[in-house]
ROMARSE-302537 format. One record per residue (C-alpha): residue in three letters; x, y, z. Coordinates in steps of 0.001 Angstrom, whole numbers, plus 500000, padded with zeros to 6 digits. Example, Ala and Ser with C-alpha at 12.3 -4.5 7.8 and 13.67 -1.06 7.14 Angstrom:
! ROMARSE-302537
ALA512300495500507800;SER513670498940507140;
! end
This chain:
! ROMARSE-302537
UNK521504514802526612;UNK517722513703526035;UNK516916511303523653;UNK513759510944521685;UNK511698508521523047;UNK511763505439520122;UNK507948505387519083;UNK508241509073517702;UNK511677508385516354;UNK509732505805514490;UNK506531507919513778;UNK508704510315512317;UNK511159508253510193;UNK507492507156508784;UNK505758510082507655;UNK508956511242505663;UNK508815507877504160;UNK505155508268503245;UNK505857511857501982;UNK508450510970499499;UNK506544508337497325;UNK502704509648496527;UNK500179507116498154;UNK496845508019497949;UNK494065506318499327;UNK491883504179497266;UNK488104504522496508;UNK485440501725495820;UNK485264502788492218;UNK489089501598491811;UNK488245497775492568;UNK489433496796488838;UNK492837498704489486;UNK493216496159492526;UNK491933493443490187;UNK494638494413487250;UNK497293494938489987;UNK497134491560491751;UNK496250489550488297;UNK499687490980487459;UNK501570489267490071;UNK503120486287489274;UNK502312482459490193;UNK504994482792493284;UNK504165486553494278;UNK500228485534494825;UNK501636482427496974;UNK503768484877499119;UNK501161487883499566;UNK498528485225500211;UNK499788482765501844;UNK498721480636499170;UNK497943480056495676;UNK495414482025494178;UNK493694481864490751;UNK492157484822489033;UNK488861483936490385;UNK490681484000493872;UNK491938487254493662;UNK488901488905492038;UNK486733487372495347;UNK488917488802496781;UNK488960492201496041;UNK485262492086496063;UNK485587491510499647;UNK487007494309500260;UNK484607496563502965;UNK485796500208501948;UNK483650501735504605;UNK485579499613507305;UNK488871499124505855;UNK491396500640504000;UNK493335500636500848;UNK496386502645499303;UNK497990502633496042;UNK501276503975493981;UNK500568504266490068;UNK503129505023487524;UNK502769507614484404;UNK500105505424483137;UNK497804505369486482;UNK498893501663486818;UNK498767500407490501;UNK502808499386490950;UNK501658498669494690;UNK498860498465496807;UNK498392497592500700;UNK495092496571502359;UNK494601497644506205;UNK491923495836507389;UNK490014497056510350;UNK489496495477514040;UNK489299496264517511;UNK492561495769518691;UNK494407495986515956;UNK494676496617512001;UNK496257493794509852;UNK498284495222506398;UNK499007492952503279;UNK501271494857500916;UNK502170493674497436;UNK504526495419494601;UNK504783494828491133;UNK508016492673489410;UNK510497494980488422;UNK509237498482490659;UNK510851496818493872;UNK514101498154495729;UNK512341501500495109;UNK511149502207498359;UNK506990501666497528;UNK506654499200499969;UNK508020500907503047;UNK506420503802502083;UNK503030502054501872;UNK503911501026505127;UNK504296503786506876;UNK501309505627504943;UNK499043502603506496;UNK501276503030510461;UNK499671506230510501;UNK496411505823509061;UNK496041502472511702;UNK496997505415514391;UNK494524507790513324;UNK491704505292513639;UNK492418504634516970;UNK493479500635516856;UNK496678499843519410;UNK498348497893517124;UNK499845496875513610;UNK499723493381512321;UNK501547491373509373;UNK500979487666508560;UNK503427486163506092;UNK505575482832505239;UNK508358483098507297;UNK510147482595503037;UNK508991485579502425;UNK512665488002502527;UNK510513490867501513;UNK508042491453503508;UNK510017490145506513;UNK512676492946506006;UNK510353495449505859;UNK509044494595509017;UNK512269494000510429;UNK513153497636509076;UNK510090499285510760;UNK511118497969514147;UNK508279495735514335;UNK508213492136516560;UNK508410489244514737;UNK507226485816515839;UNK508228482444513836;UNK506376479437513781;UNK505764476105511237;UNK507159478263508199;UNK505050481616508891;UNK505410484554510525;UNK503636486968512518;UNK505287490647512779;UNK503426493049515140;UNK504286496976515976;UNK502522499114518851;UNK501035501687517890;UNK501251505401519515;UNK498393507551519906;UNK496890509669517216;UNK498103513273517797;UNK498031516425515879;UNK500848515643513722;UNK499585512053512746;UNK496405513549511477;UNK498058516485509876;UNK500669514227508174;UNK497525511752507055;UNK495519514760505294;UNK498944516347503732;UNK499968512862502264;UNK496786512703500485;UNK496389515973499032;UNK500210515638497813;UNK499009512036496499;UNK495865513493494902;UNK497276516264492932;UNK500186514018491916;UNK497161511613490645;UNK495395514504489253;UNK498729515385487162;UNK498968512093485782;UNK495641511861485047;UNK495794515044482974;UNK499016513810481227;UNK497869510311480009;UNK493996512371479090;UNK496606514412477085;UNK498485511419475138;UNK495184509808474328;UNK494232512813472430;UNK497265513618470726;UNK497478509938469878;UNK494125510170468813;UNK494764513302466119;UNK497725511662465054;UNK497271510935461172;UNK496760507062460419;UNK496356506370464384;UNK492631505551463871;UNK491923502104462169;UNK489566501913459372;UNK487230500231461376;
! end
């Protein structure tokens, strides 16, 4: 009996954990989502997806950072279009480095594995050998995830370094990569309709406008 060689075991395992939470890619023109998402996290949650503490300021310079054209970002909003997580893949030659960060209260829910493996196979797809974590070693989160995805980890002076080769792009990575972001789009563009829909009936609703 032949086996299935363990990288597409992985590769597979994945993209159906990609598929079954919408996570669409992020534009330029959704820096203030970022800005709103990470301003959200508490004191402790900045330490951990930073590695430090980070003020506002920080985490707004931060986001402003953020090269788009080289890089990547993804995102999961709720009912409301609020960003309950976002990764960041940024971009080198031999390999692409992912911070991942989920709101209080929307963990255990799967977002960030799924973020996870949306960013495995976009790092595939561009070509890079290699996926790359950096975290406090404190951090049980992010260190089960990687743990979870089968990826190396390396522990040293309270951090930690988790890395995961990376298979070639192939048909199906590419595939999978467009069909998770048209599922991720229209689920957007539903939402976007819905809330577009509340405003207005909010906005007919007798005694909802102020005087003002």
């Amino acid at each position: 009996m032949h086996h299935a060689p363990a990288d597409f075991v992985n590769a597979i395992s994945m993209h159906r954990q990609a598929m079954s939470i919408p996570i669409r890619q992020l534009s330029s023109a959704e820096r203030p989502a970022l800005d709103r998402h990470f301003i959200a996290l508490s004191p402790e949650d900045r330490r951990l997806r930073f590695g430090a503490p980070s003020s506002d300021f920080a985490l707004h310079a931060y986001v402003e950072r953020i090269d788009f054209a080289r890089d990547a970002t993804f995102g999961v909003v709720d009912d409301e279009l609020q960003l309950l997580g976002a990764a960041h893949l940024a971009r080198s030659q031999d390999h692409a480095e992912l911070g991942v960060s989920v709101l209080p209260g929307q963990r255990g829910r799967g977002i960030g594995g799924a973020l996870l493996a949306r960013a495995h196979t976009h790092a595939r797809n561009w070509g890079v050998p290699a996926l790359f974590m950096h975290c406090l070693s404190e951090n049980g989160a992010m260190m089960h995830l990687a743990r979870k995805q089968g990826m190396t980890i390396v522990s040293r002076s309270g951090e930690a370094e988790a890395w995961l080769k990376l298979p070639p792009a192939d048909a199906a990575s590419q595939n999978g990569e467009t069909s998770a972001q048209r599922v991720a789009l229209f689920d957007y563009g539903l939402k976007s309709q819905a809330v577009i829909a509340r405003r207005f009936g909010a906005a007919l609703t007798p005694g909802a406008v102020s005087a003002a």
